[in-house]
C-alpha positions in Angstrom: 19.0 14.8 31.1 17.5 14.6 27.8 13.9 13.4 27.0 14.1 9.4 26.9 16.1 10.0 30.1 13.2 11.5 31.6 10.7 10.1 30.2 12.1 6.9 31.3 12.4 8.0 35.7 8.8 9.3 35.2 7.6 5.9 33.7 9.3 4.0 36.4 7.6 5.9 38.9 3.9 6.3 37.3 4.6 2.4 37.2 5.9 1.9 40.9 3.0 3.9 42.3 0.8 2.2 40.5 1.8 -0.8 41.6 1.8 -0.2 45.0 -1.8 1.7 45.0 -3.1 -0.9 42.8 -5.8 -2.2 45.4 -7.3 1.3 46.2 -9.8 2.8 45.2 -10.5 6.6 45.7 -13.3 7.8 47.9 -15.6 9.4 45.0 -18.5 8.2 43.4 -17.1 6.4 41.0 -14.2 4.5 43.1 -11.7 5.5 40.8 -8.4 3.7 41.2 -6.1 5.4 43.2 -3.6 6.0 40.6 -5.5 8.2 39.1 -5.2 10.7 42.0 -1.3 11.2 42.1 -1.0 11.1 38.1 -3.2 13.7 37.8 -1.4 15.4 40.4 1.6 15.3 38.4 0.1 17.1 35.4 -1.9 19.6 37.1 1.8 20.8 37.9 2.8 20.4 34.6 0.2 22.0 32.7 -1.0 24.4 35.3 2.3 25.3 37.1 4.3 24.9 34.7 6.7 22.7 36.7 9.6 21.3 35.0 11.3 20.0 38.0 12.2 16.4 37.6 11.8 15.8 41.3 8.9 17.3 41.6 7.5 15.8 39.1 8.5 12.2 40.7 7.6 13.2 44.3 4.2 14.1 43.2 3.7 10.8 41.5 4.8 8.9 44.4 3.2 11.4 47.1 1.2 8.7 48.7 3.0 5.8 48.6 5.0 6.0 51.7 2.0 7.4 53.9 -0.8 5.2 51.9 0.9 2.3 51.0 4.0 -0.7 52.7 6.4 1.5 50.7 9.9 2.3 52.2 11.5 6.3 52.3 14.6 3.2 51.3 12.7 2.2 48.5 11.9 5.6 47.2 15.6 6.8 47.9 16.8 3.8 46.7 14.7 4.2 43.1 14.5 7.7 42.8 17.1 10.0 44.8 17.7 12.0 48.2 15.8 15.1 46.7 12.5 13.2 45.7 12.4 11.0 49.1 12.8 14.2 51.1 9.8 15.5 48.8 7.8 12.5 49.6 8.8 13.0 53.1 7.8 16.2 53.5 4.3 15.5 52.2 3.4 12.4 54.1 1.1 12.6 57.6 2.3 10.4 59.7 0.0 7.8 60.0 0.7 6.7 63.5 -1.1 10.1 64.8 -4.3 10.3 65.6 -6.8 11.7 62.5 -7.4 15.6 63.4 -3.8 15.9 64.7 -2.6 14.8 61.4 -5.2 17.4 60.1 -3.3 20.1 62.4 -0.3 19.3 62.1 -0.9 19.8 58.0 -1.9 23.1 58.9 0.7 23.9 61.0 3.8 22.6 59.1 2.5 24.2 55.7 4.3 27.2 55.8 7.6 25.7 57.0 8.0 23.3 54.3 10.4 23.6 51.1 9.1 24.9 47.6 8.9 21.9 46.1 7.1 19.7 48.5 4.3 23.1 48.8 3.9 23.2 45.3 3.4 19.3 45.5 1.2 19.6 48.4 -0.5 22.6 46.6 -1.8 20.7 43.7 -2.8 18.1 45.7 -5.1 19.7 47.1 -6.3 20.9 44.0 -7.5 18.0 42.9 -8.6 16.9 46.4 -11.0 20.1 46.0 -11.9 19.6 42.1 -13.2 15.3 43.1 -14.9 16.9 45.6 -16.5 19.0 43.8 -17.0 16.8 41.1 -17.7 13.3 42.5 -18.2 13.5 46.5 -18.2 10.7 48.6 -21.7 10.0 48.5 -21.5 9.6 52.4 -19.9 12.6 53.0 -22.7 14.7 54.5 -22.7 18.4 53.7 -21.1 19.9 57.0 -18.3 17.1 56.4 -18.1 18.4 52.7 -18.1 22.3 54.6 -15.2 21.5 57.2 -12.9 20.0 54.4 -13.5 23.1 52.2 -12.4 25.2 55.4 -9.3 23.0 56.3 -7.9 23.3 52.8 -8.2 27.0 52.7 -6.1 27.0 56.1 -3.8 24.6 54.6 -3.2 26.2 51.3 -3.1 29.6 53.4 0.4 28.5 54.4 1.1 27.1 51.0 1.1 30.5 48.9 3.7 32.5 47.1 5.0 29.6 45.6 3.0 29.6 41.9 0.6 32.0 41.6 -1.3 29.9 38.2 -1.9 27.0 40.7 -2.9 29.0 43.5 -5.3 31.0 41.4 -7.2 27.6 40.1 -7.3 26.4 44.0 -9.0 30.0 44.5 -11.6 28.8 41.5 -11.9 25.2 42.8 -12.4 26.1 46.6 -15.1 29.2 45.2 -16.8 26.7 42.8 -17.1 23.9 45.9 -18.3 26.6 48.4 -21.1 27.5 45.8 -21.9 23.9 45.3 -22.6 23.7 49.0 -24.7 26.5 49.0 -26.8 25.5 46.5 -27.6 21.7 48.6 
């Protein structure tokens, strides 16, 4: 595919994820709109990862539409492919589960899943770590701030080997947050 080619899927998705987050808001200070979360998720893996994978590319775009959103795995097939719905797929909790199972069960399936949806997963929680770090919820107490640190690391434990240049800015992010803490 050349560059207008795309350029043009990756519009189309920025667009229907944006779209389809368009009432949320982000849990940081600031209530940033959700888009901003997956977008920058996209080009962490770009610029940091180096990712030139199309689908992954998409998939991390559209990350939480299924899970956080009415969005169909039909309508993401439908738009965008087999390969970036079973991306999607991969990284979505089922929301049906209760909170800390869907926390496990993150933990758990980590290691199992493909390349592509852990270095989607991967950057994700890069940036999870980084607005944490940077703009906490401001209702988040510390020990709350303390336990998501901890589940990440566990999370991310089964993530590695798949790009080391993302795994060693997690390393920075999850260091820099556990100083933070210390510090309050």
């Amino acid at each position: 595919m050349d560059f207008e080619e795309n350029s043009g899927i990756l519009l189309t998705a920025v667009n229907f994820s944006a779209d389809r987050h368009r009432p949320q808001r982000r849990k940081d200070t600031l209530k940033s709109p959700y888009i901003n979360h997956p977008i920058e998720v996209a080009e962490l893996l770009w610029r940091v990862g180096g990712i030139r994978d199309q689908a992954v590319l998409l998939a991390a775009v559209l990350h939480d539409t299924i899970e956080d959103t009415e969005t169909t795995p039909e309508e993401i097939r439908n738009l965008f492919g087999e390969d970036v719905l079973g991306i999607v797929l991969e990284c979505t909790d089922d929301k049906s589960l209760p909170y800390l199972d869907r926390k496990r069960l993150q933990i758990e399936t980590a290691p199992h899943k493909s390349e592509k949806a852990k270095l989607v997963k991967l950057a994700d929680k890069i940036c999870n770590i980084h607005d944490l770090n940077q703009s906490p919820p401001r209702w988040w107490p510390k020990i709350q701030k303390q336990e998501y640190l901890l589940w990440s690391e566990k999370v991310v434990a089964g993530l590695r080997g798949v790009n080391q240049a993302l795994e060693a800015l997690y390393d920075q992010e999850l260091a820099a947050g556990k100083k933070i803490l210390q510090t309050k």
